[in-house]
Structures are given as structure tokens and as C-alpha cells.
VOZATI-857661 format. One record per residue (C-alpha): x, z, y; residue number from 1; residue in three letters. Coordinates in Angstrom, 1 decimal, padded with zeros to 4 digits. Last residue first. Example, Ala and Ser with C-alpha at 12.3 -4.5 7.8 and 13.67 -1.06 7.14 Angstrom:
<sezas>
SEZA      u      w      v   k   r
SEZA  013.7  007.1 -001.1   2 Ser
SEZA  012.3  007.8 -004.5   1 Ala
</sezas>
This chain:
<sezas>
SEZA      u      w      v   k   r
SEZA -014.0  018.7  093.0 202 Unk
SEZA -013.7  015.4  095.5 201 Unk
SEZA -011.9  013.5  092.6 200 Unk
SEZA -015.1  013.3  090.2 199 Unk
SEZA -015.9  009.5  091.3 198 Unk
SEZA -017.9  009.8  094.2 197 Unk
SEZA -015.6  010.2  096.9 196 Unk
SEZA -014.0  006.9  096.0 195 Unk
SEZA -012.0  006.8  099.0 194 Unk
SEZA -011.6  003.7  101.0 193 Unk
SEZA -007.9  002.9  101.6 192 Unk
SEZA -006.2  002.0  105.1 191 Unk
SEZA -002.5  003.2  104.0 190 Unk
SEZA -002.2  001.7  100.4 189 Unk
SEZA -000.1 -001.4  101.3 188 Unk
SEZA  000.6 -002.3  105.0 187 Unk
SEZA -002.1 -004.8  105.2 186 Unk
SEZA -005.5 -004.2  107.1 185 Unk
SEZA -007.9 -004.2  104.2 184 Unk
SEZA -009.9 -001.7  102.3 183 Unk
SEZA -007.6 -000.9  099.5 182 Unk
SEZA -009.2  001.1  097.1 181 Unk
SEZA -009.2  005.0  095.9 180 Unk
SEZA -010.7  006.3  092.8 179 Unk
SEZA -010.0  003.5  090.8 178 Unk
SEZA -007.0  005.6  088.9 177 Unk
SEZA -003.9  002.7  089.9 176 Unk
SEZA -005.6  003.7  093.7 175 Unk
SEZA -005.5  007.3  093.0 174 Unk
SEZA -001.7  006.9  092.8 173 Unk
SEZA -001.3  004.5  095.8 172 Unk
SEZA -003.6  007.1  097.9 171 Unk
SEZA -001.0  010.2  096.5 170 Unk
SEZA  001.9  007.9  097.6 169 Unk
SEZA  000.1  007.4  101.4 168 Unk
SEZA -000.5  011.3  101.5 167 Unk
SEZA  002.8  011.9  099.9 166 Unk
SEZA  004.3  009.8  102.8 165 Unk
SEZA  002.1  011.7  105.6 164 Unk
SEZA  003.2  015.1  104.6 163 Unk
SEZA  006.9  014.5  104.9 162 Unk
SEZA  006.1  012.5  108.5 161 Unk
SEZA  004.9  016.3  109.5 160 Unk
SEZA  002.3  015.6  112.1 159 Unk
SEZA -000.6  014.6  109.9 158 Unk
SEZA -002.9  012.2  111.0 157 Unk
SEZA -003.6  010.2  113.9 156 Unk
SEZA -003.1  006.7  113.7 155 Unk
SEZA  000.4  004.6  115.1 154 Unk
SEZA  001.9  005.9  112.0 153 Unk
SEZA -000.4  004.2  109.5 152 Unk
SEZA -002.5  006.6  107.3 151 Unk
SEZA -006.1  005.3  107.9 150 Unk
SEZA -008.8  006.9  106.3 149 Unk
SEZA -012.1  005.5  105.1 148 Unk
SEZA -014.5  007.8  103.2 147 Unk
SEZA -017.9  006.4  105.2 146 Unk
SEZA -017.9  009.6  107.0 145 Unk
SEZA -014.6  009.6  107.9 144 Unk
SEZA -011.1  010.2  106.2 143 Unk
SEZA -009.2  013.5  107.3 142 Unk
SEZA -010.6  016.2  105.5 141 Unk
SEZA -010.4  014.4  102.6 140 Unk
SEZA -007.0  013.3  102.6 139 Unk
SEZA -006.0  016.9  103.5 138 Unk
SEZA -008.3  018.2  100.3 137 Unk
SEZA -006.7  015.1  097.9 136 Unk
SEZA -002.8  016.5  099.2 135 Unk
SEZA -004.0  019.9  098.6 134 Unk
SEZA -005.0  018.9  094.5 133 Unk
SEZA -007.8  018.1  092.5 132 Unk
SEZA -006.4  017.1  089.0 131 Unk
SEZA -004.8  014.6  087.4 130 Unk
SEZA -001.0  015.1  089.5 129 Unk
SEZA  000.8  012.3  090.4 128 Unk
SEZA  001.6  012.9  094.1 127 Unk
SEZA  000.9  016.8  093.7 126 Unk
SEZA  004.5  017.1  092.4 125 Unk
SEZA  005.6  015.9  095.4 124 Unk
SEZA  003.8  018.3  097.2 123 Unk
SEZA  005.0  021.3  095.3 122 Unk
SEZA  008.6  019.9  095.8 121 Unk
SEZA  008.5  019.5  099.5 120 Unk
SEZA  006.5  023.3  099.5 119 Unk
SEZA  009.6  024.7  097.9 118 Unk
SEZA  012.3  022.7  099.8 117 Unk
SEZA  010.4  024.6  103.4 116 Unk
SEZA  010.4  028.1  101.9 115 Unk
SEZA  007.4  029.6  100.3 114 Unk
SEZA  005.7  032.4  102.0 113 Unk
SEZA  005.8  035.7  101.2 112 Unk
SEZA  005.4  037.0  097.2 111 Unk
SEZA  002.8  039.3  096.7 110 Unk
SEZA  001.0  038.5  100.6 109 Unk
SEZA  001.2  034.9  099.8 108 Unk
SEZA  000.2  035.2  096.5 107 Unk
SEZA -003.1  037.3  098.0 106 Unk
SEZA -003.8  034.6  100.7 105 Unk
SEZA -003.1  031.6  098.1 104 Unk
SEZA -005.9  033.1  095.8 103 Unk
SEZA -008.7  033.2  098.9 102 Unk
SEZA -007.7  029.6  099.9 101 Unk
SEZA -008.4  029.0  096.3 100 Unk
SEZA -012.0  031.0  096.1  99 Unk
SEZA -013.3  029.3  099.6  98 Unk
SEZA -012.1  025.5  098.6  97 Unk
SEZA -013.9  024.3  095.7  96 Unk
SEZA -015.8  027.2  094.5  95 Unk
SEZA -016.8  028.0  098.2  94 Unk
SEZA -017.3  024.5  099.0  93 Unk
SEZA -020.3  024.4  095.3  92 Unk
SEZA -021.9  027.2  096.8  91 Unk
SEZA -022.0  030.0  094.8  90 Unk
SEZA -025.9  031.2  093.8  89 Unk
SEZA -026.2  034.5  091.1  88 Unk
SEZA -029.8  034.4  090.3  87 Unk
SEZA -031.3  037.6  090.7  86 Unk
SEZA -030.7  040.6  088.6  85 Unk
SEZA -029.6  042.8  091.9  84 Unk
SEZA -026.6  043.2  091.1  83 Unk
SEZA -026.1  039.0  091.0  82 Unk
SEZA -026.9  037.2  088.0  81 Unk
SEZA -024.7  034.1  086.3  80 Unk
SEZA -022.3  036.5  085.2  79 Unk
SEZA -019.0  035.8  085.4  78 Unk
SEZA -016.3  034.5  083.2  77 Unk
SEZA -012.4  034.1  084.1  76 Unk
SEZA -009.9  032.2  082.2  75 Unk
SEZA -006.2  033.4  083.3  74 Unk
SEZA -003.2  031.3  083.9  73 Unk
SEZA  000.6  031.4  083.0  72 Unk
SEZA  002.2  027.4  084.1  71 Unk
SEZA  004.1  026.3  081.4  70 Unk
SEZA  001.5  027.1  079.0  69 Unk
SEZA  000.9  030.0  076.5  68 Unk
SEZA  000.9  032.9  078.7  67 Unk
SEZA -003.0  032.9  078.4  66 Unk
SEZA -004.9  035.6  080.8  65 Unk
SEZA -008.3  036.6  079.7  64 Unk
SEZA -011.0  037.2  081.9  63 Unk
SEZA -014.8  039.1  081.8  62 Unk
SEZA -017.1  039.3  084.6  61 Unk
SEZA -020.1  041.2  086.3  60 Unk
SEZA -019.9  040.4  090.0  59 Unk
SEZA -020.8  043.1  092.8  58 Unk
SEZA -022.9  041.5  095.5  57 Unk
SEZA -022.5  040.4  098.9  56 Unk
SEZA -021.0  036.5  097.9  55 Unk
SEZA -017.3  036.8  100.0  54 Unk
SEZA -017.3  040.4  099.5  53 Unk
SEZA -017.5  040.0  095.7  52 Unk
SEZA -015.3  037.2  095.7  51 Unk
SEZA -012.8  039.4  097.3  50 Unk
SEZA -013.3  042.0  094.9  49 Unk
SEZA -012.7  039.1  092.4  48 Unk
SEZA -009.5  037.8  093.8  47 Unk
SEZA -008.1  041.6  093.2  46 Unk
SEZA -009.2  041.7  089.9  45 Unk
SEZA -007.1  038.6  089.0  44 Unk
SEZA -004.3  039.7  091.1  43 Unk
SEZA -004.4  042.7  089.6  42 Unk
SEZA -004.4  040.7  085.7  41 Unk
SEZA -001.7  038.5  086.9  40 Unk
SEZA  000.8  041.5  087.7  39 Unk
SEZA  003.8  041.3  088.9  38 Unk
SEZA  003.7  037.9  090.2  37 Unk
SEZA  006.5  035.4  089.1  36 Unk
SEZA  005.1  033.6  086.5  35 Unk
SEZA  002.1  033.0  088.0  34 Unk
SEZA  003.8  030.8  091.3  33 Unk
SEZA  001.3  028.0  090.6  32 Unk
SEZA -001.7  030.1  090.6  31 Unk
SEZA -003.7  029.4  087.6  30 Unk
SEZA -007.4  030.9  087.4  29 Unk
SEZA -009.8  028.7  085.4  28 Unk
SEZA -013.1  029.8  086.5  27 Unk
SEZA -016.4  030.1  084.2  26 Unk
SEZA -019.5  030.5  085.5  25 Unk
SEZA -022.5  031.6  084.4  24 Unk
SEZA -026.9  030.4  084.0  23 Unk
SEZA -029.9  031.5  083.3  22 Unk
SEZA -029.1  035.0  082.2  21 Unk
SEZA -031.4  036.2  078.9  20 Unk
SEZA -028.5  037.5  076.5  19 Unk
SEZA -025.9  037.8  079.2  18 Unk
SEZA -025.7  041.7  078.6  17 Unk
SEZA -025.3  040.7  074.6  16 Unk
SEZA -022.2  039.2  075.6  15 Unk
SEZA -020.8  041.0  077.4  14 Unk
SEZA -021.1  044.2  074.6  13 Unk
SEZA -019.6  042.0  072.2  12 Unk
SEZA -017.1  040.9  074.0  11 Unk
SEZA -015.8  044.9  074.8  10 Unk
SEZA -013.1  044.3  077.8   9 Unk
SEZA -009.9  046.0  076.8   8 Unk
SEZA -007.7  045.6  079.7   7 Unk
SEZA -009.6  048.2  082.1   6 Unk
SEZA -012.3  048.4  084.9   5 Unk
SEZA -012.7  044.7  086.3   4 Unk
SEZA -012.6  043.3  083.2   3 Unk
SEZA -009.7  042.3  080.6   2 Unk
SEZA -009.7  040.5  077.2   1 Unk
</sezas>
């Protein structure tokens, strides 16, 4: 176990500081290119001074990293009170969205950016994957108010025709899940209505 000063965190002591706090947070931190980063525990530490920024106040947190899995990770504990004592407060986009475009910044200054094949495969992968993923956050971002997004080439949408497929496969995947049904209009899964509701929007 690992903290923000050293790699031997005292439980114990942690735990009995959280004694009376409300609330904490708990963070799975698994970038996908783990295994080749130096140094998962400085990139661990070096997301949560960025957190720290990000929220104006220092975080008290405790991680351990799990080389277990195909993908290496780290499970990462903070504090539900900010410096001051208060209630620590971290908007729900930030966890979603802020704190992962944060972690691809620092890989992408470790390592450079992925070549072109690389981020083909990574979205492909993405098509069946359980979890929230970038294809789910461009789908998002693109389907109106009422969740309904239309993928057909005459629509707008992404530019890359790459992207646009594994957005339409990803739909067809969610669709076999119930969290994404065909709304009418033909041509397969590419006018869907997305079932914002049901756990996918993360």
C-alpha cells in the first residue's frame, strides 16, 4: 500500500483518520498502456496532484497497484473531507470525464501518442466492451437531448468513416444489452435512442 509520501502507507493509521468522515471515494485506476509506464505508482501520485488542483484542496488517499490482471491497475482511496474538514464534493462529470482526460494527458506525455493501428485496435476493442468506454462518451456527446443520434453518412457526425463504423457496431452491441433501441428509419442500428438511464452513461 502506497500514499502520496512513500510506498508503505500505514492502514491502520488511515483508517482510524476516517473514523467519523461522511463519506470516500474509491477509484479504480487502469490506464490501458500500464504495463508499459515506468512507474504506475508516479503516475498514480502524479494524477492526484492534478486532482488536487482540479478540486482546490490537498487529498488524503491511500492506493494499491495489483499486477494480477492483464491489464496492471491501481485501487485508489480518498478521503471523503477536504483540508479544511469539510465535505470533500466531486462532481459526478469530473469523475466521469475530468479525472480520465486528466490520466490520458500524463500517458500521453510518458509515452507519446499512439500510432494510427494502435488507436484502430483500441476502438475495436471498445465495440464489445462492458464497461463505459470513448466510443459510449462520442455517442453521447453527439445524440440530442432526447438521447437520439443518427449515424447515417448523409448526418453529421464523426469525420473519420473508422470512427463512425465502431460507433454504429458499438450501438448494435448496446442494442443486444437493452441500453440502446432502434428508433426507426431503417438502415439497422444507425438511428438508435439511447438508454441514458440504464447505468451506461457512467
Amino acid at each position: 500500500m502506497f500514499d502520496a509520501e512513500g510506498d508503505h502507507a500505514n492502514e491502520k493509521v488511515f483508517v482510524e483518520r476516517c473514523g467519523k468522515d461522511r463519506h470516500h471515494f474509491r477509484f479504480i485506476i487502469s490506464p490501458e498502456d500500464a504495463s508499459e509506464m515506468e512507474d504506475i505508482r508516479a503516475f498514480t501520485r502524479d494524477l492526484t496532484r492534478q486532482m488536487q488542483v482540479d478540486l482546490g484542496t490537498k487529498l488524503d488517499w491511500v492506493a494499491i497497484d495489483h499486477w494480477n490482471t492483464e491489464t496492471p491497475h491501481v485501487h485508489l482511496l480518498v478521503r471523503g473531507v477536504d483540508e479544511s474538514g469539510a465535505d470533500l464534493v466531486i462532481a459526478r462529470d469530473y469523475i466521469s470525464r475530468g479525472m480520465r482526460s486528466r490520466a490520458e494527458d500524463l500517458v500521453t506525455r510518458e509515452l507519446g501518442p499512439k500510432p494510427e493501428h494502435e488507436i484502430h485496435a483500441t476502438l475495436e476493442r471498445e465495440v464489445t466492451a462492458d464497461r463505459w468506454t470513448s466510443l459510449d462518451r462520442g455517442i453521447k456527446s453527439l445524440a440530442d437531448e432526447v438521447g437520439l443520434l443518427d449515424l447515417r453518412p448523409e448526418n453529421p457526425g464523426p469525420e473519420d468513416p473508422f470512427i463512425r463504423q465502431q460507433m454504429i457496431r458499438r450501438l448494435q452491441y448496446l442494442e443486444t444489452m437493452g441500453l440502446a433501441v432502434t428508433d426507426g428509419g431503417g438502415n439497422g442500428c444507425r438511428l438508435l435512442r439511447l438508454s441514458l438511464a440504464c447505468g451506461i452513461s457512467g
